[in-house]
C-alpha positions in Angstrom: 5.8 42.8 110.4 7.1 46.0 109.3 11.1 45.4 107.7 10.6 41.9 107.7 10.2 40.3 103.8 10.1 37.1 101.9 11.7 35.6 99.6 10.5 36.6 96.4 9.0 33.6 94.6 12.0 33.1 92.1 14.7 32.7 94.7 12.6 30.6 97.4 14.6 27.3 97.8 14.1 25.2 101.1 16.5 23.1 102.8 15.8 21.6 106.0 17.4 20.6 108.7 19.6 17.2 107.7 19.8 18.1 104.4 23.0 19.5 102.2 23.9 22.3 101.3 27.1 24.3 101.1 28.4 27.9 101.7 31.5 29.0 100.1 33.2 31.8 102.4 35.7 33.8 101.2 38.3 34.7 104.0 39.3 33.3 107.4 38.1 30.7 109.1 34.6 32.2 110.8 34.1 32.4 114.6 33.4 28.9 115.9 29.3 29.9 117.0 29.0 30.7 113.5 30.2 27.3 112.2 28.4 25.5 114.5 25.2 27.1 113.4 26.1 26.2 109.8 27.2 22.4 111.5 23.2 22.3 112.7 21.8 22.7 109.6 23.9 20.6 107.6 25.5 23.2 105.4 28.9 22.5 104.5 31.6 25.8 104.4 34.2 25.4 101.7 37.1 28.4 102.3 38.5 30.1 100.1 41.7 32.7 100.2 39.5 36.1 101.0 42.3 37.7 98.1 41.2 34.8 95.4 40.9 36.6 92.4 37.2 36.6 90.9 38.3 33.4 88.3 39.1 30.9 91.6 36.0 32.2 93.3 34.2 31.6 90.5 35.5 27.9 89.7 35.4 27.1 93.7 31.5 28.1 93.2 31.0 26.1 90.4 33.2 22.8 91.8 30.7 22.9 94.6 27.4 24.0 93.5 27.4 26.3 96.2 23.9 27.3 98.1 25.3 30.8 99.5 27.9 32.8 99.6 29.8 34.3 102.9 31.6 37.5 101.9 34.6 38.5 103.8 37.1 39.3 101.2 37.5 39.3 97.4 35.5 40.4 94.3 32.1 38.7 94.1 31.9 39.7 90.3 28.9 38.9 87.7 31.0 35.8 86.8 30.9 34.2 90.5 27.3 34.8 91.0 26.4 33.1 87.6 29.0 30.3 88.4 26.2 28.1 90.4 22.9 28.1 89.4 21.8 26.9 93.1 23.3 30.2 94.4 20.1 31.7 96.4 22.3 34.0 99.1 24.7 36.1 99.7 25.7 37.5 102.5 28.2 40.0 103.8 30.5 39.7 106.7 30.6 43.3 107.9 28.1 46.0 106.4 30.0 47.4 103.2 28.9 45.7 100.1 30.9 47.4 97.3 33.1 44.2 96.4 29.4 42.8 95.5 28.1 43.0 92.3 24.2 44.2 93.2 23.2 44.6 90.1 24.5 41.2 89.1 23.0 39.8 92.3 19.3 41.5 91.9 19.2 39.9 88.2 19.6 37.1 89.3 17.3 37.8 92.1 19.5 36.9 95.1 19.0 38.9 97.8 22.7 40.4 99.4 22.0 40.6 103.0 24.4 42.5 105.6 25.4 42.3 109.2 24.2 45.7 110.3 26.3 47.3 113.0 27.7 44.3 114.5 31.4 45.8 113.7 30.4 49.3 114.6 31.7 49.5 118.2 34.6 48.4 117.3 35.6 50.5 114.2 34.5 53.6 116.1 36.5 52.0 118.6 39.5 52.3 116.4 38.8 55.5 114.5 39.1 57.1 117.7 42.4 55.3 118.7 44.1 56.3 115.6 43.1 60.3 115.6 44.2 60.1 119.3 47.5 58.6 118.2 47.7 60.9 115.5 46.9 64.5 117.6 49.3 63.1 120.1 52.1 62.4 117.9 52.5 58.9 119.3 54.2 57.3 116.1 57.0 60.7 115.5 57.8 60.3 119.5 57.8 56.4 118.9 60.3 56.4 116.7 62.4 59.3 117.9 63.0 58.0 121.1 63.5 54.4 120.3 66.3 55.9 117.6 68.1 57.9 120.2 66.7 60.6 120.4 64.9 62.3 123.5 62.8 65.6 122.6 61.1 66.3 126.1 62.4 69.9 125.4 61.1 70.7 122.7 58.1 69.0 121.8 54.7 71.0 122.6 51.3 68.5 122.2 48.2 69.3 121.1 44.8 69.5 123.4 42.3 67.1 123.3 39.7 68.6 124.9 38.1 71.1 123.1 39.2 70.2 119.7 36.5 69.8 116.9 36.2 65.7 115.6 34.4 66.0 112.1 32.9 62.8 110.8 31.9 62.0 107.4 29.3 59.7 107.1 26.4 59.7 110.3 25.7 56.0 110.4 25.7 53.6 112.9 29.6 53.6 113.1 30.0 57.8 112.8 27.3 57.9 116.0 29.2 55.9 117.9 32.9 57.1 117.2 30.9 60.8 117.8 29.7 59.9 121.5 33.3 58.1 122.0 35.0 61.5 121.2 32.4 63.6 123.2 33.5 61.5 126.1 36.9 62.8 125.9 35.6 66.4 125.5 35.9 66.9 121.9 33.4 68.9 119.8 31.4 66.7 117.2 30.2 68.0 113.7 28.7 65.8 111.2 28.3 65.4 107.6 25.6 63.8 106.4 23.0 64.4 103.5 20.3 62.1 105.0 21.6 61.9 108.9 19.9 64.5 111.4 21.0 65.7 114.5 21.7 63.3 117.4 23.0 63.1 121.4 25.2 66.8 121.2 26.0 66.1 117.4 25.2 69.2 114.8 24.5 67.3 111.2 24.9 69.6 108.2 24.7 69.2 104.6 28.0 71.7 103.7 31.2 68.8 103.7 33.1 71.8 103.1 32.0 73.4 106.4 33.1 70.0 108.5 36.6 70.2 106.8 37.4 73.8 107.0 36.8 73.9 110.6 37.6 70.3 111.9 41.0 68.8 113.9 39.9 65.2 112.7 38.4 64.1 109.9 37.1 61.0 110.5 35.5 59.1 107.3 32.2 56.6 108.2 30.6 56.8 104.3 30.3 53.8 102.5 32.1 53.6 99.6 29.3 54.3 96.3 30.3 56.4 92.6 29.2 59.6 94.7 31.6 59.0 97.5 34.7 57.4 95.1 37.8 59.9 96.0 35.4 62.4 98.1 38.3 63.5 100.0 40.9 64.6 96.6 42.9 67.4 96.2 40.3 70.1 96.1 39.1 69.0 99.7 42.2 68.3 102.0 43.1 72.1 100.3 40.2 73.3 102.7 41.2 71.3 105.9 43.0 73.0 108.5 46.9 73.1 108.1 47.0 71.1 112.0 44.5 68.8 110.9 44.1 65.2 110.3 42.4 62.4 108.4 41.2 59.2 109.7 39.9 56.2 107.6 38.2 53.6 108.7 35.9 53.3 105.9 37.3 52.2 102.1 40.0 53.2 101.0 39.0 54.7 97.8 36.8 57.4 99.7 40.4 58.8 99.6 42.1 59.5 96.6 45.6 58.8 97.7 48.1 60.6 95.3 45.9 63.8 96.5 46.5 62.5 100.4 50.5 62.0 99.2 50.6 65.0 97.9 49.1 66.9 100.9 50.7 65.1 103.6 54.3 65.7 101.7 53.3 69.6 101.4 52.8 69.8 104.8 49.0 71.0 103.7 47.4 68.6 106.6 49.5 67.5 109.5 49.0 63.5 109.0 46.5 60.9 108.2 46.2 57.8 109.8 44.4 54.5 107.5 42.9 51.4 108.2 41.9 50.8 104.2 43.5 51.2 100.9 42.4 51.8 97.2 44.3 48.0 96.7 44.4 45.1 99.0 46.7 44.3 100.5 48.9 47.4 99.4 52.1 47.3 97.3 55.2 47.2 99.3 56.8 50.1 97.8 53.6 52.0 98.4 54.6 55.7 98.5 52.7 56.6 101.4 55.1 54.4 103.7 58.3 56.6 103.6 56.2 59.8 105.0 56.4 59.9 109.0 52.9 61.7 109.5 51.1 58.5 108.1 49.7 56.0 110.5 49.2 52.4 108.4 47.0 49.2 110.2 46.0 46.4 107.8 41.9 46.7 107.1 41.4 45.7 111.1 38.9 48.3 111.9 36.2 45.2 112.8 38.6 42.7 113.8 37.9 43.2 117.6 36.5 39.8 119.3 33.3 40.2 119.5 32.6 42.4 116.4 34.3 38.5 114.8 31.5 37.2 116.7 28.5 39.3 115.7 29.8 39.6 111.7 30.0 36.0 111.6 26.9 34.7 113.1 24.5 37.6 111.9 26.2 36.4 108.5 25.3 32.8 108.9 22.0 33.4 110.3 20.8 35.3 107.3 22.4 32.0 105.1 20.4 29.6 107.5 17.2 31.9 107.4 17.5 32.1 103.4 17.9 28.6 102.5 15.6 27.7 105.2 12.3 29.2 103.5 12.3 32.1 106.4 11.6 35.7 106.5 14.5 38.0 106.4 15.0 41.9 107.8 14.9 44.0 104.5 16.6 46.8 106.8 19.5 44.2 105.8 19.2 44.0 102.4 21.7 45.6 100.1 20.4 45.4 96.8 17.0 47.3 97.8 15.6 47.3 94.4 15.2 43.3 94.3 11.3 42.6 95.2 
């Protein structure tokens, strides 16, 4: 079947059902369906802190000759994937894989495998929520009225309706935050070298022509060395002087002195950001004294059911790896590894 692959022969490694093996996850606790699939097959989950440095993932793989690996958080370095030699899996709750060594991972031919679009309605889901919040001034007239203050008179909004929502990055999550926007009668342009046009979308290949004439900018790209600090100083110089940036992606699509310095020179209107170039952030980060930033914590697929999905598409591709079954290559990261 077309997208559907083996193991290649160096990495094949049965277990069946009643025997042990172990999974070391690194972050939270996993949705309960996910744990129970794990429970079925007799692999045992040993946690770790998802910000565990690479060293303490590293020794926690080694302590327990561990089978697979569950990304959530954390570094999965060249020394954690050498740490156990009975390492045959890893795979990634959520879809963006550059805390992942690949090229670490395909030498040791391991195949990193990710839970495509399981998160994606509710990132899009969130991405729209924060450029709404941001057009709409909801955190300024938050916090003038609960200091006293009471600017009915004054204050003039901006429309909704009509305004252009520019995303960066046409994937799974940038479709669906485009057709959440259109419902709300927002224009939708799309940058996207290898996207094409979709459901009232225009694609192009200009980014300069989605952030000149864009009210959002709304970033969907993974994070790769092409995309590292795509939007600098050069490029929020272009943007609109009323326009915003939303980031639901990584943080270091966003080089953030460049965002400081534009948000402080009143070059865009605001930005609102749901990752950072370091996690968890510094408390004295610079960006929190300015009032036209919007700040969650990296909760973009923290909804329910996107919990749900990450955790047991995860765990399936574990079970279905150390099982001796076929896997979906249109999951597979490190696309070289044959």
């Amino acid at each position: 079947m077309s997208g559907i692959s083996e193991l290649p022969k160096a990495t094949q490694h049965s277990v069946s059902k009643g025997a042990s093996a172990s999974v070391l996850v690194t972050g939270a606790e996993l949705a309960a369906e996910a744990g129970e699939l794990f429970e079925r097959f007799s692999i045992k989950a040993v946690y770790a802190d998802g910000y565990s440095g690479s060293e303490k993932l590293a020794q926690l793989a080694a302590d327990h000759q561990v089978d697979a690996i569950l990304v959530r958080q954390g570094q999965i370095t060249d020394t954690v994937i050498s740490a156990s030699p009975r390492l045959r899996v890893i795979a990634k709750h959520g879809s963006g894989v550059d805390n992942i060594d690949l090229l670490s991972a395909t030498t040791h031919r391991i195949p990193v495998l990710r839970a495509l679009a399981a998160n994606a309605q509710s990132v899009a889901e969130l991405a729209l929520t924060l450029s709404l919040t941001a057009m709409k001034d909801i955190n300024l007239l938050n916090t003038a009225v609960k200091g006293g203050n009471w600017p009915k008179t004054k204050y003039v909004g901006r429309d909704i309706a009509g305004a252009r929502f520019g995303i960066v990055g046409f994937g799974e999550i940038g479709r669906r935050a485009a057709k959440l926007a259109q419902g709300i009668g927002m224009e939708t342009l799309a940058y996207d070298p290898f996207a094409m046009d979709s459901d009232g979308t225009r694609v192009t290949r200009e980014l300069n022509e989605v952030l000149s004439s864009s009210d959002i900018i709304s970033l969907h790209c993974p994070l790769t060395p092409e995309t590292h600090h795509l939007v600098n100083a050069e490029r929020l110089a272009l943007m609109k002087p009323g326009a915003f940036v939303v980031n639901t992606s990584r943080g270091a699509v966003i080089d953030e002195t460049a965002l400081f310095d534009a948000l402080t020179q009143n070059i865009i209107a605001g930005a609102a950001l749901d990752s950072f170039e370091e996690e968890p952030p510094r408390a004295d980060h610079p960006l929190w004294g300015l009032p036209n930033l919007i700040a969650t914590p990296h909760v973009g697929g923290a909804s329910r059911s996107a919990l749900r999905n990450m955790a047991v598409q995860s765990a399936q591709h574990i079970v279905d790896v150390l099982t001796g079954q076929a896997f979906d290559r249109r999951a597979l990261a490190n696309t070289d590894l044959t």
